[in-house]
N, C-alpha and C positions, 0 to 999 in steps of 0.2 A: 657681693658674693665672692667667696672665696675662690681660687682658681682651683681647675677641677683635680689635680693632683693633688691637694688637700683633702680631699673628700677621704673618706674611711670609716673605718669605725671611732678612732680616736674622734673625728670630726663631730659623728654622730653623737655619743657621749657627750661629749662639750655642749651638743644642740639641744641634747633632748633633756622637760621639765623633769617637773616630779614625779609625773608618771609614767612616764617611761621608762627613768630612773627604777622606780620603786618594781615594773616589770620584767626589769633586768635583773634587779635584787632578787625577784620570787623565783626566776630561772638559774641564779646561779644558787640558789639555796636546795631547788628541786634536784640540782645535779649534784651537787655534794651530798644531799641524804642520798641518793639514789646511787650514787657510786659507794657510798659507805656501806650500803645492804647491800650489795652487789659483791664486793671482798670481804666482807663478816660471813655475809651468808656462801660465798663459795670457801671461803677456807671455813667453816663450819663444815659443810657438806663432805669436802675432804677427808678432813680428820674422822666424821661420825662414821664414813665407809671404812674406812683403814682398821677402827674400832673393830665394826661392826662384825668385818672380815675377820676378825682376828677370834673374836667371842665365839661367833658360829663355829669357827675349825676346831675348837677348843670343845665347844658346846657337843658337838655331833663325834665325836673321838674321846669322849667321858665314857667312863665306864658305868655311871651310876647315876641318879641325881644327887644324891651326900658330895661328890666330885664338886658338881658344878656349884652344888651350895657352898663349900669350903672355897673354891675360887671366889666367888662373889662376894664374899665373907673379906674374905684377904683383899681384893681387888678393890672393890665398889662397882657401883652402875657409872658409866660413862658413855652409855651409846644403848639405842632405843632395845635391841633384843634383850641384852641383862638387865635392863629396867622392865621389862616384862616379865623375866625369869625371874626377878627377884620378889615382883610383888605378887605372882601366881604363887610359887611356895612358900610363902609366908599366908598366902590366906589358907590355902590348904593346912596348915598347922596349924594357923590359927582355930579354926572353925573345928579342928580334929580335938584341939585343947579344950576350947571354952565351947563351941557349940554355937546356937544360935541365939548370943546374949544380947544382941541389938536388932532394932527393925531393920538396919542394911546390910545385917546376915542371915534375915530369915531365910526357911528351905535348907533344902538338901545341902552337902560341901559342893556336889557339881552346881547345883546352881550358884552356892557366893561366889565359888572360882571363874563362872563363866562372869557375874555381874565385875568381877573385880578386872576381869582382864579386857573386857569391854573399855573398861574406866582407863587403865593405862592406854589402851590406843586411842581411846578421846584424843588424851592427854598429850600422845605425842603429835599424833593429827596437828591441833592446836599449835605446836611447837614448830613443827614444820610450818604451818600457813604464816607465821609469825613475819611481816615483815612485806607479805607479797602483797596485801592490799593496798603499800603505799607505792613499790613499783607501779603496782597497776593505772594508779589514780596519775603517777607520773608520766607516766607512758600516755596515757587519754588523755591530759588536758595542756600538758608541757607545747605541743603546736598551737592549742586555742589559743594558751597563753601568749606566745609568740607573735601572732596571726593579729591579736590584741594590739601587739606593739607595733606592729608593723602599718594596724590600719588609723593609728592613732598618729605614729610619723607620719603618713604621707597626709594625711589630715592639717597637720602642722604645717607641712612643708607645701602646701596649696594655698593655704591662707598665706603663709608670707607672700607666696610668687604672687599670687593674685592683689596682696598691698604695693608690693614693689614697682605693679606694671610691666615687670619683664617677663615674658611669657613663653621663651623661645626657649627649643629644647634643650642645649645645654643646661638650662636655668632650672627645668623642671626633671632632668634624667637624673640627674646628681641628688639632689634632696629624696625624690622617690626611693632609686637604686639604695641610698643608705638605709631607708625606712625598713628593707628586706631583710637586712641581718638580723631582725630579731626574729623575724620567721625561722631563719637558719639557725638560729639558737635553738628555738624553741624544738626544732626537728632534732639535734644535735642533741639533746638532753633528752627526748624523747627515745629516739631507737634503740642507746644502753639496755633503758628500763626495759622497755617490749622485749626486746631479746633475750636477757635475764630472766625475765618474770617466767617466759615460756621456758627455758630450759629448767630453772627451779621446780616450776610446776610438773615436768614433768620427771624429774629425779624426783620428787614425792612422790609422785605414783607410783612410781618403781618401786620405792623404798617401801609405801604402804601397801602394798601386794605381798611383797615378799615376807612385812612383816604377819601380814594376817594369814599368810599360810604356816609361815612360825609359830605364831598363835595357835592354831586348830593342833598343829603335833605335838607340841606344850601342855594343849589340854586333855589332849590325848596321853601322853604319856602320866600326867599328873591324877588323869580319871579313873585310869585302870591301872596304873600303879605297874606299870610295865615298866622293866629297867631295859636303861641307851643298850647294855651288852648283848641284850638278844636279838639285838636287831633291828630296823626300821618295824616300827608298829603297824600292825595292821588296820584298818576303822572297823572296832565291833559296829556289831548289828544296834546295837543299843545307844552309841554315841552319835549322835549330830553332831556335824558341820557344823565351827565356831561360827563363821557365818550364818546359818541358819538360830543357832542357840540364841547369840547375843540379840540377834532381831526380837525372838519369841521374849527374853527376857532381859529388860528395864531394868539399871539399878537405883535401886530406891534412892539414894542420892546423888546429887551431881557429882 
C-alpha cells in the first residue's frame, strides 16, 4: 500500500476498473450537457427578455395594427410576443380572404383566430420546456450515479484489504475515504442542474403568464377590431377570456 500522502483522486483514478472509470465518464458527460443548457438556455433567456421588452414598448405605443404589421414585416419574429402577433393577423386575413377553405379553418374568424393562437403558445410552451427534462433527469440521478461509484469503490477496496490481511485502519480509511469522491462528484454535477432547472422553470411561468395575458388583448383587439389609439380596450360582453375560449375550442390540427 502506498503511503497515505499518495492517496487522492489521482490515486483513485489509477485504482479504479472499467467501471468506475466508465462512472466517471457518464458524470463528466452529465456535467458538460448540463452546463451547456445551463449558458444556451440562460443566454437565450436574456436576449428573448430584452427582445421581448423592446416589441411590447413598441407594440403598446403603435398607433394602429397596419403599425405593428409594417414593423413585423420589416423586422421579423424574434421573440415569442411578435411570433404571436404575427401569426394571429395573418390568420385573421386569412380567413377574412379565403374563408373557411379547410377543415382547420372551419367556424367563424373568432374561432380560427382563437384555434390559431392557442397553436402559437403550444408552440412556444414547447420551446421553452426544451431542454429542462435533461436538467432534470440530471439533477435526480447525477448522486445515484455517484453513490454507484462510491459503493462499488469501497467494494473493491474491502476485497483487497481483506486479500492482503492487513486490516488496520490506516489500511482501510484511505481506500474507503477515496471511494467518496465520486459521491462528491456526483452531488457536484447535481446541484448546477437542480438549481437551473428551478430558476428556468420558473422564468417560464413568468414568461407564459404574461404571454397568455398578451394573448387575450391581441384577441381582443383583433376581435373587435378596436384600434391601440383609443385606448386600452375594454372586454365586451360578447368576448371570452382567451383562456376560457382556447379551452372551449380544440384545434383541429396539432
Amino acid at each position: 500500500m502506498e503511503p497515505t500522502q499518495a492517496l487522492g483522486f489521482g490515486h483513485f483514478l489509477g485504482q479504479a476498473d472499467a467501471v468506475g472509470k466508465t462512472l466517471l465518464g457518464i458524470l463528466v458527460v452529465m456535467s458538460a450537457l448540463s452546463w451547456y443548457l445551463i449558458a444556451m438556455k440562460g443566454l437565450t433567456q436574456f436576449i428573448r427578455k430584452r427582445r421581448s421588452e423592446k416589441f411590447l414598448s413598441f407594440f403598446w405605443n403603435a398607433t394602429s395594427l397596419d403599425a405593428v404589421h409594417n414593423e413585423i414585416a420589416t423586422h421579423g419574429v424574434n421573440e415569442p410576443f411578435s411570433h404571436l402577433t404575427a401569426h394571429a393577423m395573418h390568420a385573421q386575413a386569412h380567413h377574412a380572404k379565403y374563408g373557411a377553405a379547410k377543415l382547420e379553418e372551419a367556424g367563424t374568424a373568432n374561432d380560427f383566430l382563437t384555434r390559431t393562437i392557442k397553436k402559437v403558445l403550444d408552440e412556444e410552451n414547447m420551446k421553452l420546456e426544451n431542454g429542462l427534462t435533461v436538467l432534470a433527469t440530471v439533477g435526480a440521478t447525477a448522486p445515484f450515479v455517484g453513490l454507484f461509484g462510491t459503493v462499488w469503490g469501497v467494494y473493491h477496496a474491502l476485497v483487497a484489504i481483506g486479500m492482503s490481511g492487513a486490516g488496520t485502519l490506516d489500511k482501510v480509511a484511505g481506500p474507503v475515504g477515496e471511494a467518496l469522491i465520486m459521491t462528491g462528484i456526483g452531488l457536484a454535477v447535481a446541484i448546477p442542474a437542480v438549481i437551473a432547472y428551478n430558476w428556468l422553470t420558473r422564468a417560464n411561468r413568468v414568461l407564459t403568464a404574461k404571454l397568455d395575458a398578451f394573448a387575450y388583448e391581441l384577441y381582443t383587439f383583433l376581435s373587435t377590431g378596436e384600434q391601440l389609439g383609443s385606448g386600452q380596450a375594454s372586454r365586451p360582453e360578447n368576448v371570452r377570456p382567451l383562456k376560457g375560449a382556447v379551452q372551449q375550442q380544440r384545434p383541429a390540427t396539432a
